[in-house]
MOPAC internal coordinates of N, CA, C and O (Angstrom, degrees):
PM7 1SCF
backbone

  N    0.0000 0     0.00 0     0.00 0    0    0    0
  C    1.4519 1     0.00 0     0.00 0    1    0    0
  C    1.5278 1   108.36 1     0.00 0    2    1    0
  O    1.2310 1   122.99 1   -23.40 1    3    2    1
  N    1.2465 1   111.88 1   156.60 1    3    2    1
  C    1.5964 1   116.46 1  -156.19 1    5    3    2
  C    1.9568 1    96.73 1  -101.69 1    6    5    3
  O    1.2310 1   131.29 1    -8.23 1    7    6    5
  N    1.3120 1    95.81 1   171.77 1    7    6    5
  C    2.0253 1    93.45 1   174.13 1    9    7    6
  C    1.3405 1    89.86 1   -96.88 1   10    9    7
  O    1.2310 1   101.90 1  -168.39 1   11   10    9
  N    1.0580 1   150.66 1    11.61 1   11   10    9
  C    1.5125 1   141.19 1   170.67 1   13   11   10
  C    1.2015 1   121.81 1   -77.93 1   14   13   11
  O    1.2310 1   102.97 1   -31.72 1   15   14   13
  N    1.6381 1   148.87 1   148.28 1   15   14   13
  C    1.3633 1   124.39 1   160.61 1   17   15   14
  C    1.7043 1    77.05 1  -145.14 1   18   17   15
  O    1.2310 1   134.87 1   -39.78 1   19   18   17
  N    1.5560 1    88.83 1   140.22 1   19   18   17
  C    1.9940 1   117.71 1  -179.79 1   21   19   18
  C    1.0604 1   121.89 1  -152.93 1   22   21   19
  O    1.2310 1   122.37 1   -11.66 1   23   22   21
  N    1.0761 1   113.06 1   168.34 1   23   22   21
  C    1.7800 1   125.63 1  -176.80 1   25   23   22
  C    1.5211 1   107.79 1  -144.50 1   26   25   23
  O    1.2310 1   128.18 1   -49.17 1   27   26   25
  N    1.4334 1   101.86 1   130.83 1   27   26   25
  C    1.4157 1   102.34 1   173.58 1   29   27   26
  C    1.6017 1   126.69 1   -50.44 1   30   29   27
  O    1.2310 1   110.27 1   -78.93 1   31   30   29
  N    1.2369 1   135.87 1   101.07 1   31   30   29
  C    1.2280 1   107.34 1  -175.84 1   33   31   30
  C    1.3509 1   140.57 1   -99.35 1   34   33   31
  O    1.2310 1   130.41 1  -143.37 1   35   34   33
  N    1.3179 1    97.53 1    36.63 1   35   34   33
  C    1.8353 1   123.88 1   171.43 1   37   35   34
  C    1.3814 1    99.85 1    65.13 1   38   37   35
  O    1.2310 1   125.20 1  -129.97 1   39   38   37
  N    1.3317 1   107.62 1    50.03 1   39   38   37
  C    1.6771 1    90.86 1   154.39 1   41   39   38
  C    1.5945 1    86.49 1  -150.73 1   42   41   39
  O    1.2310 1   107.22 1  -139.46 1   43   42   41
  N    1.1406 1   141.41 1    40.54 1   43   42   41
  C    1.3772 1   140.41 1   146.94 1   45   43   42
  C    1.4820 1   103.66 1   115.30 1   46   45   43
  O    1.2310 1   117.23 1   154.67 1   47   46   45
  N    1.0509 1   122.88 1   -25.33 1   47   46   45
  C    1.4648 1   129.81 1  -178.56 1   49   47   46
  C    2.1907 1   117.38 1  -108.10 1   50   49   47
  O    1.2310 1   131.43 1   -25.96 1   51   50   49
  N    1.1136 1    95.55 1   154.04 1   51   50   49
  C    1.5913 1   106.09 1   178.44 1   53   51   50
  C    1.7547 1   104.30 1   -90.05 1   54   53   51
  O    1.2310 1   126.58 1   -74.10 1   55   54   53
  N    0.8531 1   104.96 1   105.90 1   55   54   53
  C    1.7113 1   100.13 1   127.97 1   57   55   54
  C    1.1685 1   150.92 1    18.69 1   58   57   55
  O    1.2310 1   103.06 1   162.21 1   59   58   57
  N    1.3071 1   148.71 1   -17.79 1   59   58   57
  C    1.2969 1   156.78 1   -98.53 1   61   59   58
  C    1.8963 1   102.83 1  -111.86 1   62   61   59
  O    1.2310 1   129.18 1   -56.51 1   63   62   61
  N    1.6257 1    99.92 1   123.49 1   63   62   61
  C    1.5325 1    98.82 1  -177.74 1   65   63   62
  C    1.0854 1   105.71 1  -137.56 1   66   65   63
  O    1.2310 1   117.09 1   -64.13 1   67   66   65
  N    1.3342 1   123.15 1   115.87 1   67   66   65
  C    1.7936 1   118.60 1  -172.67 1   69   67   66
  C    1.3780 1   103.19 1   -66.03 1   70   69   67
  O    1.2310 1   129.59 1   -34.44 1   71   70   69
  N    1.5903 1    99.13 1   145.56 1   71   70   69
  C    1.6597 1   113.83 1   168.23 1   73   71   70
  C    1.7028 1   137.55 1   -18.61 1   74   73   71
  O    1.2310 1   143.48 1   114.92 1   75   74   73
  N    1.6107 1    71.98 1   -65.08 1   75   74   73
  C    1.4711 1    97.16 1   174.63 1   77   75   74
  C    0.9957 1   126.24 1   -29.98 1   78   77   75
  O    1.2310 1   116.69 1   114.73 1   79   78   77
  N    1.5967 1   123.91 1   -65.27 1   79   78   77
  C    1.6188 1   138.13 1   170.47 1   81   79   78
  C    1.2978 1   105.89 1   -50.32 1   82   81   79
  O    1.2310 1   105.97 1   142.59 1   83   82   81
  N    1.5634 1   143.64 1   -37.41 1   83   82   81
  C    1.3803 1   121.47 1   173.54 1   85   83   82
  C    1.5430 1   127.04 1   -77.20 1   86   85   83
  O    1.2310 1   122.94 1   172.61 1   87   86   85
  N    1.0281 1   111.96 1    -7.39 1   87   86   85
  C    1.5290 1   154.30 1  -168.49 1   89   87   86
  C    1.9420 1    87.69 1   -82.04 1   90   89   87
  O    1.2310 1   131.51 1   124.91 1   91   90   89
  N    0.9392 1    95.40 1   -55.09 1   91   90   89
  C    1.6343 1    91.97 1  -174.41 1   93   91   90
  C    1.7011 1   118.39 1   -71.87 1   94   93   91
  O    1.2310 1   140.46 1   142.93 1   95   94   93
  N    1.3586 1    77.91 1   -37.07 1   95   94   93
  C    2.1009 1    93.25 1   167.85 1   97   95   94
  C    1.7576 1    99.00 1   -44.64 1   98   97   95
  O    1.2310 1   136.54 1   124.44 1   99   98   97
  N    1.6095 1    85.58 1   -55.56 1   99   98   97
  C    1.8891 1    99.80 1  -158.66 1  101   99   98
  C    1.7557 1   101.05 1   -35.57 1  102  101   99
  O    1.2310 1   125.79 1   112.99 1  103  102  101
  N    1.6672 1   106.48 1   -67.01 1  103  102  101
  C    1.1569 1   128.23 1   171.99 1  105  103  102
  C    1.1386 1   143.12 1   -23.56 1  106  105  103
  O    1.2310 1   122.99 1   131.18 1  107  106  105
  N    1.7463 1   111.87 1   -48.82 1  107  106  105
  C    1.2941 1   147.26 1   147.19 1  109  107  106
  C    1.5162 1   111.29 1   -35.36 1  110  109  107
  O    1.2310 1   116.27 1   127.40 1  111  110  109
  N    1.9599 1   124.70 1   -52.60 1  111  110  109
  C    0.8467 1   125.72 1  -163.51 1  113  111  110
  C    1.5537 1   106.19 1   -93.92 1  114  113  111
  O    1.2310 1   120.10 1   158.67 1  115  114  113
  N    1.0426 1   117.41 1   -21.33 1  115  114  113
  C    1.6968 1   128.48 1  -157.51 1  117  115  114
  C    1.9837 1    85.93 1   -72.78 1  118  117  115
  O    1.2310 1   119.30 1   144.65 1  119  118  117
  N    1.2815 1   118.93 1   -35.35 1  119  118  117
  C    1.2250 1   122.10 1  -162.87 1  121  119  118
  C    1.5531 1   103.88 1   -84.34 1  122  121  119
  O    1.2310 1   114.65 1   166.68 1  123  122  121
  N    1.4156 1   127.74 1   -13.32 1  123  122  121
  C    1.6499 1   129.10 1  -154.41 1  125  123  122
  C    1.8378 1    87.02 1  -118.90 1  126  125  123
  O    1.2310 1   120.64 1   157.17 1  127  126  125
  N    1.3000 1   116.39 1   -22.83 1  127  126  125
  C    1.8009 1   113.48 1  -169.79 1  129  127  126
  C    1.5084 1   101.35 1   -91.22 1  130  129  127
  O    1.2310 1   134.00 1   -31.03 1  131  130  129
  N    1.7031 1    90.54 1   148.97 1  131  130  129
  C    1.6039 1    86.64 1  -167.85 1  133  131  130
  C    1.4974 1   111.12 1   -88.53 1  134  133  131
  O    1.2310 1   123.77 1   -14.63 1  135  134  133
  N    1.3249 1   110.38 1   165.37 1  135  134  133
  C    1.2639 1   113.35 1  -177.42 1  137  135  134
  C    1.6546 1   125.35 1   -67.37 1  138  137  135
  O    1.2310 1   102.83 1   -79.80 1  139  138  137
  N    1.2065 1   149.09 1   100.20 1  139  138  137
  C    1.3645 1   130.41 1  -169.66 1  141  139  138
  C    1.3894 1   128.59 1   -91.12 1  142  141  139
  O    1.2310 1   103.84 1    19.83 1  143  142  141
  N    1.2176 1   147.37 1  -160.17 1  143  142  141
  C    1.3414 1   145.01 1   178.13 1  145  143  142
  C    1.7055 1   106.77 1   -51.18 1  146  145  143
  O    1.2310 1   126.17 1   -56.90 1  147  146  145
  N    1.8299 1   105.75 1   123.10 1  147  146  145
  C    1.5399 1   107.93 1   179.89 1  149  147  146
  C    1.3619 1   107.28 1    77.32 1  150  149  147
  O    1.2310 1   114.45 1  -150.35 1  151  150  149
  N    1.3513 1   128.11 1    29.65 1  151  150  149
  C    1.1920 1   120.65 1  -161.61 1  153  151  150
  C    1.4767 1   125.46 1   -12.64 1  154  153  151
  O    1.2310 1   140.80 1   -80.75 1  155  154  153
  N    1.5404 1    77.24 1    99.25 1  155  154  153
  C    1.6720 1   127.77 1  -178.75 1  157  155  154
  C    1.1757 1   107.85 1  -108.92 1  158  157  155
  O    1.2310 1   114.62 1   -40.60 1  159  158  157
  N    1.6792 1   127.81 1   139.40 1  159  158  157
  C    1.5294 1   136.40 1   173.11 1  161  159  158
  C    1.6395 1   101.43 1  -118.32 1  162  161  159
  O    1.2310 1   116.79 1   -74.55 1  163  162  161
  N    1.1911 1   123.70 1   105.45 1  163  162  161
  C    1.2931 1   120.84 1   171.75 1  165  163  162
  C    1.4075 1   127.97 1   -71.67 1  166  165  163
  O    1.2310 1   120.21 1   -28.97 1  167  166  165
  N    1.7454 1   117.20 1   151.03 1  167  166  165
  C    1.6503 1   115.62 1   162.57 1  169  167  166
  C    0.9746 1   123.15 1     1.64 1  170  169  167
  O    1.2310 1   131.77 1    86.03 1  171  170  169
  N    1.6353 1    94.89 1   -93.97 1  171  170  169
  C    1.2299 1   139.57 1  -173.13 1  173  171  170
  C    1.4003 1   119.18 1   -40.49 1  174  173  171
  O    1.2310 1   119.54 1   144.56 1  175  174  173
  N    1.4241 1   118.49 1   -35.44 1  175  174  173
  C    1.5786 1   131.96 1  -173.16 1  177  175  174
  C    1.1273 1   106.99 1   -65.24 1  178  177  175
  O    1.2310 1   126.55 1   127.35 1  179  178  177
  N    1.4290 1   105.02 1   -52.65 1  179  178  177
  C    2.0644 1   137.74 1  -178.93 1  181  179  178
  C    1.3268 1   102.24 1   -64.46 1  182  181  179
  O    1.2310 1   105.18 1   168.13 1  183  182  181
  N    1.1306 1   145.05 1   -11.87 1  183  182  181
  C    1.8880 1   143.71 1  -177.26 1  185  183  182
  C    1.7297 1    78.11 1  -119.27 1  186  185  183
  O    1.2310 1   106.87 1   129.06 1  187  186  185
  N    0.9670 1   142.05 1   -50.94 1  187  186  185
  C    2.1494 1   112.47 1  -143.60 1  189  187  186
  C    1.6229 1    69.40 1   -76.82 1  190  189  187
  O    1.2310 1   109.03 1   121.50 1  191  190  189
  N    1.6685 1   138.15 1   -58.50 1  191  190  189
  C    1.5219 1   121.47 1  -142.68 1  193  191  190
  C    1.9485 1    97.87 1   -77.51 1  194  193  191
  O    1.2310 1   116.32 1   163.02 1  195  194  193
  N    1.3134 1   124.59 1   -16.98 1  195  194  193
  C    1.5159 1   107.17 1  -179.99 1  197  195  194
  C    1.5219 1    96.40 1   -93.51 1  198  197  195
  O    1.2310 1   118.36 1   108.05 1  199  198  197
  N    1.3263 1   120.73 1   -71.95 1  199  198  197
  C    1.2260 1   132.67 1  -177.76 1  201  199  198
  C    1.3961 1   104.46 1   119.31 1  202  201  199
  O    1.2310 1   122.52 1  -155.86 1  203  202  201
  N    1.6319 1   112.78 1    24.14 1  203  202  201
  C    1.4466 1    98.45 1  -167.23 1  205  203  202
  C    1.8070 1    83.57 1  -125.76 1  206  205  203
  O    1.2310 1   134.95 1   -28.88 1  207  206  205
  N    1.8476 1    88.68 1   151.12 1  207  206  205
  C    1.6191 1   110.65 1  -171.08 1  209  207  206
  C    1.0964 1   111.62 1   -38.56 1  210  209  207
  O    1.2310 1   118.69 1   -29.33 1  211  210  209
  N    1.6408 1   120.10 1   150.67 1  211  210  209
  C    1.3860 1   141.79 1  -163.03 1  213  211  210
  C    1.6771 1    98.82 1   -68.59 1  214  213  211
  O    1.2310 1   112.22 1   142.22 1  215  214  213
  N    1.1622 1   132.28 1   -37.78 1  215  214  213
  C    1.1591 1   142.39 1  -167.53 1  217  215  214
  C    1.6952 1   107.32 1   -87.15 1  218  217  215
  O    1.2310 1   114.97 1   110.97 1  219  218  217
  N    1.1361 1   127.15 1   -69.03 1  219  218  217
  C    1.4052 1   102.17 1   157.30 1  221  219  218
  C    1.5529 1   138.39 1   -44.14 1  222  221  219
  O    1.2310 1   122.29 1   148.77 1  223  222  221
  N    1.2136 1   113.22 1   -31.23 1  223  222  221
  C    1.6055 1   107.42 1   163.23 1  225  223  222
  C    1.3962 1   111.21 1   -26.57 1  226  225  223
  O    1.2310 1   134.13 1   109.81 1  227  226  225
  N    1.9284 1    90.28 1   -70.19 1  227  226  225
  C    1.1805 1   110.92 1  -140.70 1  229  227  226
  C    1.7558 1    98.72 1   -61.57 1  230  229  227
  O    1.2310 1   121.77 1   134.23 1  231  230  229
  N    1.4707 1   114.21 1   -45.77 1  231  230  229
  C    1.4363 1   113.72 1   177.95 1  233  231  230
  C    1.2531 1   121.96 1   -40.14 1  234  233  231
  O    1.2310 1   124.72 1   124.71 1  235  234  233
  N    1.5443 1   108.54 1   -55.29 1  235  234  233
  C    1.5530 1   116.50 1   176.71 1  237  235  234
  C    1.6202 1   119.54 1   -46.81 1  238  237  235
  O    1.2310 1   119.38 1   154.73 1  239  238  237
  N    1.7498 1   118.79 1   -25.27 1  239  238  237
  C    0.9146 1   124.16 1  -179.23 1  241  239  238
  C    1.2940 1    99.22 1   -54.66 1  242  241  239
  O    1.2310 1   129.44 1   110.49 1  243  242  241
  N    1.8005 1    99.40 1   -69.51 1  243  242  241
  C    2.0178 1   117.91 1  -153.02 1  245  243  242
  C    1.0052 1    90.89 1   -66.79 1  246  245  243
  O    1.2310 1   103.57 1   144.18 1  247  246  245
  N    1.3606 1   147.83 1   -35.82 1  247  246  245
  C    1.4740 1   116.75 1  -175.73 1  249  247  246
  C    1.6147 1   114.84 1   -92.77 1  250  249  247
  O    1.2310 1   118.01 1   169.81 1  251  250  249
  N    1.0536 1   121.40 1   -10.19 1  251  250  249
  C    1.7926 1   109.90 1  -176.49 1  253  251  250
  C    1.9982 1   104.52 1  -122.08 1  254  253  251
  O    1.2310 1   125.33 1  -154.51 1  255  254  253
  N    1.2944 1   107.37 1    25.49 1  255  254  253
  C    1.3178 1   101.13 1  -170.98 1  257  255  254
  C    1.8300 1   115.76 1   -76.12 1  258  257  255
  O    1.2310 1   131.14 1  -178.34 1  259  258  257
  N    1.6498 1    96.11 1     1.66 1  259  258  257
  C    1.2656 1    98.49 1   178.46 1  261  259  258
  C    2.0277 1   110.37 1   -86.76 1  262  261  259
  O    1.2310 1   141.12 1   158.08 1  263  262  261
  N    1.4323 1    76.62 1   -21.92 1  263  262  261
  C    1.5687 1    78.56 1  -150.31 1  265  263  262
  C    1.7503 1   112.04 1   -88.60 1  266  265  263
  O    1.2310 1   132.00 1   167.27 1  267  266  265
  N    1.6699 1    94.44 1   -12.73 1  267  266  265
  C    1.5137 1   109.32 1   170.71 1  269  267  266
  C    1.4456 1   126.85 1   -72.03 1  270  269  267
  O    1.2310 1   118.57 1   -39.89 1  271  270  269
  N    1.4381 1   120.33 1   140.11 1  271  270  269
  C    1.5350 1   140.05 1   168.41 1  273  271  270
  C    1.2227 1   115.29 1   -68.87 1  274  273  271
  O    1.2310 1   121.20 1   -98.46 1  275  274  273
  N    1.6690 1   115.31 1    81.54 1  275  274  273
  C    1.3951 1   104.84 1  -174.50 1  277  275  274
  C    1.2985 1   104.85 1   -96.08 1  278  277  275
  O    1.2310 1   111.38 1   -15.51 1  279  278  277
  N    1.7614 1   133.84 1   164.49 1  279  278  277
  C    1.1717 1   119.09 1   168.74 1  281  279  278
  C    1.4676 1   109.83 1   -73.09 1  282  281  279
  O    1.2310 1   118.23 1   -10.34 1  283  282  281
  N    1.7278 1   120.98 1   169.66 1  283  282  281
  C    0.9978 1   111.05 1  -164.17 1  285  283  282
  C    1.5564 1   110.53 1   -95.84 1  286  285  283
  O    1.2310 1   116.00 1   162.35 1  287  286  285
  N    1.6142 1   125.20 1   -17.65 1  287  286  285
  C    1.3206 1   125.23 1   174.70 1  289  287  286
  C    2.0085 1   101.41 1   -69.47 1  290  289  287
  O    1.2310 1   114.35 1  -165.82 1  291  290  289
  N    0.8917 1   128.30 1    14.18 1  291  290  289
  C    1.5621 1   137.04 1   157.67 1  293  291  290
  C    1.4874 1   113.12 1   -61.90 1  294  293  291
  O    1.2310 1   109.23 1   -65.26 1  295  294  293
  N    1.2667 1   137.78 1   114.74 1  295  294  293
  C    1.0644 1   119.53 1   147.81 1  297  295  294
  C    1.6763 1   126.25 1  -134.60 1  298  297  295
  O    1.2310 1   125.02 1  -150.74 1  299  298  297
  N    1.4780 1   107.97 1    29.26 1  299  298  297
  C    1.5059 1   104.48 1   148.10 1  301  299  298
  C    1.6816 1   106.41 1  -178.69 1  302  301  299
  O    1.2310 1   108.27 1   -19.78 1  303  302  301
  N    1.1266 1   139.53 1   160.22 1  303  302  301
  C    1.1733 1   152.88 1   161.07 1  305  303  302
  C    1.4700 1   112.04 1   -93.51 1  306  305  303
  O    1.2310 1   121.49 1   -51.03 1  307  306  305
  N    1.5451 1   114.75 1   128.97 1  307  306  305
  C    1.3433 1   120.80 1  -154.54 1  309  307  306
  C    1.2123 1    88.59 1  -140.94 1  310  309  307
  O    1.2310 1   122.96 1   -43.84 1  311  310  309
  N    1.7711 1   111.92 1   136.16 1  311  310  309
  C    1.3501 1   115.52 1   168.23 1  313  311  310
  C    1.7551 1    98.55 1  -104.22 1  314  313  311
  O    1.2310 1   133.17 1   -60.73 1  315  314  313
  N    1.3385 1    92.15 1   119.27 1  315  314  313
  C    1.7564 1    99.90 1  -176.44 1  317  315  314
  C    1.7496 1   111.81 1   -76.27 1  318  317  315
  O    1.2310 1   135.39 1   150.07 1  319  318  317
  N    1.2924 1    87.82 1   -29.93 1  319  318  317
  C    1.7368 1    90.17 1   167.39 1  321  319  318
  C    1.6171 1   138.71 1   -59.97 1  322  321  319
  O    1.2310 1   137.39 1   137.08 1  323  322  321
  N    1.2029 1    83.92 1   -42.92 1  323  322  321
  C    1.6886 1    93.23 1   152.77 1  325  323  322
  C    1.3762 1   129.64 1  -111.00 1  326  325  323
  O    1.2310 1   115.96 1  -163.67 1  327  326  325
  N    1.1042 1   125.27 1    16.33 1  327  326  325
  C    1.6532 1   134.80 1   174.67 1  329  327  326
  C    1.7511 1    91.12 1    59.98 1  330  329  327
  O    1.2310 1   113.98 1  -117.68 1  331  330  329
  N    1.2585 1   128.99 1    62.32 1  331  330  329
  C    1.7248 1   119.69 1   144.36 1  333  331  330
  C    1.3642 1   115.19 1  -147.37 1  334  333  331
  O    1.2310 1   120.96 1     1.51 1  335  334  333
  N    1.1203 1   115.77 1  -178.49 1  335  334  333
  C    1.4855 1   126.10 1  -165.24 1  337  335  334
  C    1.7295 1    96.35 1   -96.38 1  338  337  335
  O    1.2310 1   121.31 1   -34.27 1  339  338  337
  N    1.4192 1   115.10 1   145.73 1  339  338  337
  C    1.3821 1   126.30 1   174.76 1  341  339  338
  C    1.1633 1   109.91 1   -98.91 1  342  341  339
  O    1.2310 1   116.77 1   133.85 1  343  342  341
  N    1.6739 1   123.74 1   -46.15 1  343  342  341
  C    1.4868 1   128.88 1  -161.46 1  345  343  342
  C    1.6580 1    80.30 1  -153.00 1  346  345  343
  O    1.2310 1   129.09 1   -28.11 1  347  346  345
  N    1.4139 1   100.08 1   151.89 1  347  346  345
  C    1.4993 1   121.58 1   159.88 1  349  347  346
  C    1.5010 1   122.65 1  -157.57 1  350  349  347
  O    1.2310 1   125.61 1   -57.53 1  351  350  349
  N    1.4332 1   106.83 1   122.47 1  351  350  349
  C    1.5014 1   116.86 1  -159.85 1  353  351  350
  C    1.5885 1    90.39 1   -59.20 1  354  353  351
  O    1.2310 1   130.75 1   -40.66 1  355  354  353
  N    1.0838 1    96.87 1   139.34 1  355  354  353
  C    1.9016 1   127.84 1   160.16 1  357  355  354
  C    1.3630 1   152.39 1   -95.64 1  358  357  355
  O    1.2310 1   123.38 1  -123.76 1  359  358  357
  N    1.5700 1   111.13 1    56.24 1  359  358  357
  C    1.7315 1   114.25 1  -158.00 1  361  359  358
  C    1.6983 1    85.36 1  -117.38 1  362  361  359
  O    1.2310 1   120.10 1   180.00 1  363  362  361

């Protein structure tokens, strides 16, 4: 899978927006959602505060989870929708 995500936008050409920049959205939001049981940050929290699709979140996670500023009382991203873990801090 590529770091790009696009959409055709009907005039002959794609779209093209590197990862990265939604990745920062992600980031942006991970810091404004509240913390829940086990300090846990859910899906769901991360899509109502960006508003951007469940599936890019989640990408932006697996591919930039190195490169993100998480706080440090964080210790996992949970998709509540499907009962699994997205990210889980590692010490």
């Amino acid at each position: 899978m590529n770091n790009i995500y696009g959409e055709d936008s009907g005039k002959g050409f794609v779209k093209e927006v590197p990862i990265s920049i939604f990745a920062k959205a992600v980031e942006g939001a991970i810091f404004k959602a509240p913390l829940r049981d086990n300090n846990r940050i859910y899906l769901s929290d991360l899509w109502f505060i960006t508003s951007l699709p469940i599936d890019l979140i989640k990408e932006s996670i697996s591919k930039n989870s190195e490169d993100l500023d998480l706080p440090e009382d964080i210790n996992e991203i949970y998709d509540d929708w499907k009962n699994k873990t997205i990210w889980k801090r590692t010490n």
